[in-house]
C-alpha positions as CSV (number, residue, x, y, z in Angstrom):
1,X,130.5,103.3,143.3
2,X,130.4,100.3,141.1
3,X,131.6,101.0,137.6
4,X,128.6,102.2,135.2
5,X,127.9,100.0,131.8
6,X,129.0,100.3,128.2
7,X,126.6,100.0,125.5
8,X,126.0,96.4,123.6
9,X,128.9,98.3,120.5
10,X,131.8,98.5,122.5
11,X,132.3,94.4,122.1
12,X,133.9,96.0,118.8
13,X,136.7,97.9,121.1
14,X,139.5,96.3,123.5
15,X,139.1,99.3,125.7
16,X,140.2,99.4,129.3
17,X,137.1,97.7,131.4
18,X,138.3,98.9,134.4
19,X,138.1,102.7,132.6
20,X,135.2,104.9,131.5
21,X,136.7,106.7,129.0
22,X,134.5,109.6,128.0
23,X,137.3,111.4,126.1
24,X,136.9,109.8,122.3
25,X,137.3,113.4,121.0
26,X,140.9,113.5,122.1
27,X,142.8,110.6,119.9
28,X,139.8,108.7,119.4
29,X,139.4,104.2,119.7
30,X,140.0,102.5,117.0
31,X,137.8,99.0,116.8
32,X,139.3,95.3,117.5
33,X,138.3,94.7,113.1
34,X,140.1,97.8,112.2
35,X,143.1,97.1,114.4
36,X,143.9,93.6,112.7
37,X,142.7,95.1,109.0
38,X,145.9,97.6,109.6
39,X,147.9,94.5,110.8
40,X,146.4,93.6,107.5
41,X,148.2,96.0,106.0
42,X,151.9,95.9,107.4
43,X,152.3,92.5,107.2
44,X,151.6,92.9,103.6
45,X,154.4,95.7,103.4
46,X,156.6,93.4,105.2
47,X,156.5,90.4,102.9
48,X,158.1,92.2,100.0
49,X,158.5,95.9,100.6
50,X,160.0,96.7,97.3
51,X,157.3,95.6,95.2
52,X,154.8,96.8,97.8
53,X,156.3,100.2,97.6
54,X,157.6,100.4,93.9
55,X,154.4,98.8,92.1
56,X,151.3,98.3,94.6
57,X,151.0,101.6,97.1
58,X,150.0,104.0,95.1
59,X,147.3,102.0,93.8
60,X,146.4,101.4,97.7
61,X,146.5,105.0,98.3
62,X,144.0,105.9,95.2
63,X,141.4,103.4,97.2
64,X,141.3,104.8,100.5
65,X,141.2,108.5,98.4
66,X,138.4,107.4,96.5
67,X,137.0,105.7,99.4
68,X,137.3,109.4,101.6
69,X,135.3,111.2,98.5
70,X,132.8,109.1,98.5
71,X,132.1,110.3,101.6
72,X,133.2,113.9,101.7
73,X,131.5,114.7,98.1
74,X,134.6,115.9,96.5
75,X,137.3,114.4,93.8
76,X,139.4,112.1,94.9
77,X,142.9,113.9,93.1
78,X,141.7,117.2,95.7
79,X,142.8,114.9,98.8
80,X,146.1,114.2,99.7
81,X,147.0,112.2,102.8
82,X,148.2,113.3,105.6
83,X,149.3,112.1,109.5
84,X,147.2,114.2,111.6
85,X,145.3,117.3,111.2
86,X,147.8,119.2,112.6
87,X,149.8,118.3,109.7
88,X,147.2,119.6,107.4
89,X,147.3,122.7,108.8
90,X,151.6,123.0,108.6
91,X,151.2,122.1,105.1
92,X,149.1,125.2,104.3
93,X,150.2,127.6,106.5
94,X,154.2,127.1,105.1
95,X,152.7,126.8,101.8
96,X,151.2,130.1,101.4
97,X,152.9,133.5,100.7
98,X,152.2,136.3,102.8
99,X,152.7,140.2,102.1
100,X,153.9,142.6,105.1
101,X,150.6,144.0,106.7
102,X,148.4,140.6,105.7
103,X,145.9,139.5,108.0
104,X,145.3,136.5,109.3
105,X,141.8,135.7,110.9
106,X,141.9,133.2,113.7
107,X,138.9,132.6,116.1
108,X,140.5,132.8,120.2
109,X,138.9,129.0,120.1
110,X,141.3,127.9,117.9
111,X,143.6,125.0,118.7
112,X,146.4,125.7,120.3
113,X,148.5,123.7,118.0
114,X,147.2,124.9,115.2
115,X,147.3,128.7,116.3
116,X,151.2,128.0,117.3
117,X,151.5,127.4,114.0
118,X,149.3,130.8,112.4
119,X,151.8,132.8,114.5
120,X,154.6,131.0,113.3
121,X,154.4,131.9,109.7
122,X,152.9,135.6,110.4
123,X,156.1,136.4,112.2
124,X,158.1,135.0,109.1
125,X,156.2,136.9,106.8
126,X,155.2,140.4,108.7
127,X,151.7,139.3,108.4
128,X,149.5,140.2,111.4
129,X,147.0,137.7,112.9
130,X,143.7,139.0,114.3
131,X,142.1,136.9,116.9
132,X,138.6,137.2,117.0
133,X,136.5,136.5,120.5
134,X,133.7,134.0,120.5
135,X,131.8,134.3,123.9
136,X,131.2,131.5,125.8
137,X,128.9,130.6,127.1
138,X,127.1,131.9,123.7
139,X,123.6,132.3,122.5
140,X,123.8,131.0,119.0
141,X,125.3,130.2,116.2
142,X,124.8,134.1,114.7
143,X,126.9,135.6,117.7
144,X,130.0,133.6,116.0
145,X,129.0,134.6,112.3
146,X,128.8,138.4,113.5
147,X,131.8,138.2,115.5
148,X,134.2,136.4,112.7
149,X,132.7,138.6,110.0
150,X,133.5,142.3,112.1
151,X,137.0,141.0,112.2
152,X,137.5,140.6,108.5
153,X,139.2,143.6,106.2
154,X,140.5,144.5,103.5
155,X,143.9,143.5,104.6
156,X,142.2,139.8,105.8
157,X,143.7,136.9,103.3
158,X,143.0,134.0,105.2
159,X,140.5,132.8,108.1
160,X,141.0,129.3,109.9
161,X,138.0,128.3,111.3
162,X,136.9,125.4,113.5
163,X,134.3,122.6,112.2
164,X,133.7,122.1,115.9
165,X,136.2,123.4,118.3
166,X,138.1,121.4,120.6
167,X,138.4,123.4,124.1
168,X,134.6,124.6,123.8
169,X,133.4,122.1,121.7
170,X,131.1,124.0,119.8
171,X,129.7,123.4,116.3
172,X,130.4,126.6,114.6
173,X,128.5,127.1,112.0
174,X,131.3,126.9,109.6
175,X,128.7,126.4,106.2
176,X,127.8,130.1,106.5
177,X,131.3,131.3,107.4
178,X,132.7,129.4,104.5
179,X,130.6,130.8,102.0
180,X,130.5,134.5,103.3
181,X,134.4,134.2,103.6
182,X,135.1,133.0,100.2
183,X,132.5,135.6,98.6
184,X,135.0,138.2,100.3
185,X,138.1,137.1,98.9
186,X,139.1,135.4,102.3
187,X,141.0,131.9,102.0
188,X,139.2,129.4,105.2
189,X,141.4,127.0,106.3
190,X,138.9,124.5,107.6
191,X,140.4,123.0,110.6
192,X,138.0,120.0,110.8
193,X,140.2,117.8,113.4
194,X,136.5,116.9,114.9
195,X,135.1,116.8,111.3
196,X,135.0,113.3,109.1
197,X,132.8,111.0,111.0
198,X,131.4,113.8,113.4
199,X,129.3,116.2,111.2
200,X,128.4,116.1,107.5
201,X,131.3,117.5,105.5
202,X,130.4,117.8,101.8
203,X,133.6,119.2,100.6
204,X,132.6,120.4,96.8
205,X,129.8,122.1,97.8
206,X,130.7,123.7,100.8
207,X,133.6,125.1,98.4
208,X,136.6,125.8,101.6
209,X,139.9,126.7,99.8
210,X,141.8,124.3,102.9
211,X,140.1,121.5,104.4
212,X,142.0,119.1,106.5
213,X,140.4,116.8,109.1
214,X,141.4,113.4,111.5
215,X,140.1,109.8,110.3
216,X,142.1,108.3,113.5
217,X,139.0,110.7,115.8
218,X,135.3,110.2,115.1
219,X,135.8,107.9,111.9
220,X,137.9,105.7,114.3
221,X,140.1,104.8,111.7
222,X,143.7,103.5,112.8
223,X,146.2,106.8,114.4
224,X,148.1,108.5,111.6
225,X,145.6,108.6,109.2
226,X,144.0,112.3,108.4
227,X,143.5,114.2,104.8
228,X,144.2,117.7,103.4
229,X,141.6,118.8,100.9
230,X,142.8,121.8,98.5
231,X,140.6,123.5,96.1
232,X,142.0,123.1,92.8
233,X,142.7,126.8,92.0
234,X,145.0,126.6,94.8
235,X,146.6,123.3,94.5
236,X,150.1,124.6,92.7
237,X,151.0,127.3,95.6
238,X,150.2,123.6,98.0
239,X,153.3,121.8,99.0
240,X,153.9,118.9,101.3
241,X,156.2,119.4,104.8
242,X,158.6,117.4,103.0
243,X,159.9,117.9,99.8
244,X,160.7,114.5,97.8
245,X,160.6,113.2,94.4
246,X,157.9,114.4,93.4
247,X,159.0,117.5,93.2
248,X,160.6,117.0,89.7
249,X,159.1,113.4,88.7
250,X,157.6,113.7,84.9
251,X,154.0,114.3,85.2
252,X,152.1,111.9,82.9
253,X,148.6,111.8,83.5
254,X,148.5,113.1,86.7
255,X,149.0,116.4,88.5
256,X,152.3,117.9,90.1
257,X,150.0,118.2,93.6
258,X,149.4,114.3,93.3
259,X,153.2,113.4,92.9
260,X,153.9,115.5,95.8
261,X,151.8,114.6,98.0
262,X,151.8,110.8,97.2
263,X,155.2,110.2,97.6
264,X,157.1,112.3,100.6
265,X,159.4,108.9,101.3
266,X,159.0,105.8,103.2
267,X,156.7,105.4,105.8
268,X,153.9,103.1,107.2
269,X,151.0,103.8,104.8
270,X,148.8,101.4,106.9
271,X,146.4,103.1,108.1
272,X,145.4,105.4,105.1
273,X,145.4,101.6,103.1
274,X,142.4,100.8,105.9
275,X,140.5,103.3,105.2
276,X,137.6,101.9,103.2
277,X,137.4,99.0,105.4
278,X,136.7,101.3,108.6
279,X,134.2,103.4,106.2
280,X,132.3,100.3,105.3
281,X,132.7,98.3,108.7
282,X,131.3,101.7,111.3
283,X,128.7,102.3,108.9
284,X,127.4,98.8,108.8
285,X,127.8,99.0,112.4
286,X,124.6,100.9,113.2
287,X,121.5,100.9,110.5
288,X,121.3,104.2,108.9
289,X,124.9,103.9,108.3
290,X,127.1,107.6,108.8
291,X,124.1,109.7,109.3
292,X,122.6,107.4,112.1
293,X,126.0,107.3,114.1
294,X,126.6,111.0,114.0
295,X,122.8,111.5,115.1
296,X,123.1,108.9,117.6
297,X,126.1,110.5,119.1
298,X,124.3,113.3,119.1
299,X,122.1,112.8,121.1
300,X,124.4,110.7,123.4
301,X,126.0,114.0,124.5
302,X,122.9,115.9,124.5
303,X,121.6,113.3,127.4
304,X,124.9,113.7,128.8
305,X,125.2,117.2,129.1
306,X,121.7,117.3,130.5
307,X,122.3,114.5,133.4
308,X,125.5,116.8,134.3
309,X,123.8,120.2,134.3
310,X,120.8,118.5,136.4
311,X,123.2,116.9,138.4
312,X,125.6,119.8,139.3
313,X,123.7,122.8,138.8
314,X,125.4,123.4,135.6
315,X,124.1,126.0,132.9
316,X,124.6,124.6,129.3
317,X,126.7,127.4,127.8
318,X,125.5,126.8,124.3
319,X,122.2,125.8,122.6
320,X,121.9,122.0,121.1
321,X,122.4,123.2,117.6
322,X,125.9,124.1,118.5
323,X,126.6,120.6,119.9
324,X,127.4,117.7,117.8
325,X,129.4,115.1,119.9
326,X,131.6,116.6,122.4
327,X,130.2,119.0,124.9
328,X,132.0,121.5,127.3
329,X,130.7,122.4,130.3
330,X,131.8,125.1,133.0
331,X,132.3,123.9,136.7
332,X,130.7,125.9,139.2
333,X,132.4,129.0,140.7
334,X,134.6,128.8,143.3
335,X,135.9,124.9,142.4
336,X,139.8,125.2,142.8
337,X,141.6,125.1,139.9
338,X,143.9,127.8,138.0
339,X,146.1,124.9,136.2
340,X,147.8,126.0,132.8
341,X,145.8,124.2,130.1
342,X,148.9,121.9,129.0
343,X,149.5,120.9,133.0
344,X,147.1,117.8,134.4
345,X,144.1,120.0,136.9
346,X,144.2,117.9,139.9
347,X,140.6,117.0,139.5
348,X,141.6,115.2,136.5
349,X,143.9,113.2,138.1
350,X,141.4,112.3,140.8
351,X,138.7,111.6,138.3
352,X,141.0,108.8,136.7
353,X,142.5,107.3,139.8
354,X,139.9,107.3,141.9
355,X,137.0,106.6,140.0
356,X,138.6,105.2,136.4
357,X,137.3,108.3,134.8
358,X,138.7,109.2,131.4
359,X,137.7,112.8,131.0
360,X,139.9,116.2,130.5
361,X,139.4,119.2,132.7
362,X,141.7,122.1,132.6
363,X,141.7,126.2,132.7
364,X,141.4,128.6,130.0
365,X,141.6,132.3,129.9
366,X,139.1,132.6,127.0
367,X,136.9,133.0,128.9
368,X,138.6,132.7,132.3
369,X,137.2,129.6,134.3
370,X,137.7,125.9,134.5
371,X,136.2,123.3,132.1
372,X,135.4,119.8,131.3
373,X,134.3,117.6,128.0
374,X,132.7,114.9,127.6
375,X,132.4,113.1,124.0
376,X,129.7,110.1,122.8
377,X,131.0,107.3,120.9
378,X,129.1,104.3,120.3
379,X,130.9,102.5,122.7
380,X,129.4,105.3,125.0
381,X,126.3,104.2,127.5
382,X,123.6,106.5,129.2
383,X,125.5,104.7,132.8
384,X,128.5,106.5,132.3
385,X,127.6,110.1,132.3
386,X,125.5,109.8,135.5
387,X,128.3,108.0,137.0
388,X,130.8,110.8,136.0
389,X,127.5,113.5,137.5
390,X,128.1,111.7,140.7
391,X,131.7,111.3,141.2
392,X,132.0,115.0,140.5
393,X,129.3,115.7,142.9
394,X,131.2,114.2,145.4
395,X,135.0,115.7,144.6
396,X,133.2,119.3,144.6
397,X,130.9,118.8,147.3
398,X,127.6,119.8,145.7
């Protein structure tokens, strides 16, 4: 089969031609503009790295957090930078205290990463964690409320819960949780890795105690560059991974959360410095700005996931309003499979040498069977999705 299109955007990416890479939602693509404006960046570092360090950075870094709250709705001292989500998460979790006999809430859609982590800390501490299922394939967004909610008690001090989850890639309907949480005492750690860029995330109002969420994925920002948002009522039990000068350095006018978490030592600050600049250059990108992309993403993977199920004789497992830009779908009984989720499943393989298919398939236990995910970026054309709908037609015989 000759290799499907890309759309008229993906001039803006240096992305392999010879690949169809339908997997934005695992590191994302950074854009050819926002690649040299990091270059930008370091070679500025590089001409003097004293002064650049000692009397400019921290002015940098107050742009691209002013430039993220413009966006998220929030204050820009509420965000400290951070390298991945991931990261975000660590810094909470570690942070926080926790009593013998706590509980901790976790959805069984959780990252792995990012559950590794919840049972980390519960062991150190005695706390208990309490995974709660989330069928799948599943009916609506209500099933999910009414399933979190049962497994909250009085014992329950914290909840992380997905914007959209990465092995499913459902939208959970995290506004609703977040609010019903809270008004019961419960902490949310928002894990928003598929958040900035993906679905609207006005931080004040939705009022999380924990948000943290990847620029590098659908904001397409440079790799490294991510953000922890804590509520200010819990800022002085927040510490980062590291602990550096700011730990003791006199306060000023500022808070001890923003010496902390501004200075952990050296590193390459580029890509949080870029951050504006890939704000302002995606949104100009597409008229309608934000709002237009993540609608026209939307929809990308909505046409997707239709040509697929048409194609295969697929079920979607979840309705479109649980669907923002990645989309899981179930392959039919019977295909071989059974590979550990963190070992390549052969048909992966095959997709990507044989037809220059970028897309991840693995197994899962929750429920058992064997998945796939496709994501829409803007790069993304109608093409590709029928051309992946064929290729798998072929390698499962359908």
């Amino acid at each position: 089969m000759a290799l499907p299109q890309r759309s008229q955007l993906a001039k803006h990416w240096l992305l392999d031609e010879q690949c169809v890479f339908l997997n934005h939602g695992s590191f994302g693509a950074t854009p050819v503009a926002i690649r040299k404006e990091q270059q930008k960046w370091q070679d500025l570092l590089e001409d003097e790295p004293v002064r650049f360090y000692e009397d400019l950075a921290m002015g940098f870094m107050e742009q691209a957090r002013g430039a993220l709250a413009t966006m998220l709705e929030c204050d820009p001292d509420d965000l400290a930078l951070v390298e991945n989500a991931t990261t975000g998460v660590n810094t909470v979790l570690r942070s926080l205290v926790f009593e013998q006999g706590d509980e901790i809430l976790v959805p069984d859609h959780a990252y792995q990463a990012c559950r590794n982590a919840i049972d980390f800390v519960a062991e150190r501490w005695g706390a208990k964690v309490v995974t709660v299922n989330i069928p799948f394939p599943i009916e609506g967004p209500q099933v999910a409320i009414d399933a979190i909610m049962a497994g909250v008690s009085d014992r329950t001090v914290l909840a992380m819960i997905d914007t959209v989850t990465s092995p499913t890639g459902l939208r959970m309907p995290f506004e609703e949780l977040v609010e019903l949480l809270e008004s019961r005492g419960v902490s949310v750690l928002l894990d928003a890795a598929h958040g900035i860029g993906m679905v609207p995330l006005h931080l004040d109002t939705l009022g999380a105690s924990y948000t943290t969420s990847n620029c590098h994925k659908w904001l397409c920002a440079p790799k490294g560059s991510a953000f922890l948002h804590v509520r200010k009522d819990h800022q002085m039990k927040i510490h980062p991974l590291t602990i550096s000068h700011g730990m003791t350095f006199p306060l000023g006018d500022t808070t001890r959360f923003r010496h902390e978490f501004d200075w952990t030592g050296t590193r390459d600050i580029s890509a949080w410095c870029s951050l504006p600049e890939t704000i302002a250059f995606m949104s100009n990108m597409v008229e309608g700005g934000w709002d237009a992309i993540m609608q026209h993403n939307h929809d990308l993977a909505m046409q997707g996931r239709r040509i697929l199920c048409d194609r295969l004789g697929l079920v979607a497992p979840c309705p479109e309003s649980m669907i923002a830009c990645i989309a899981t779908l179930i392959l039919p009984p019977g295909s071989s499979g059974g590979i550990p989720l963190h070992e390549p499943d052969p048909l992966h393989s095959v997709l990507q040498e044989k037809y220059g298919i970028q897309v991840p398939v693995w197994s899962w236990n929750s429920p058992k069977g064997r998945y796939f995910r496709i994501s829409a970026q803007l790069y993304n054309h109608v093409d590709e999705y029928h051309y992946l709908a064929e290729a798998l037609a072929t390698e499962l015989h359908l």
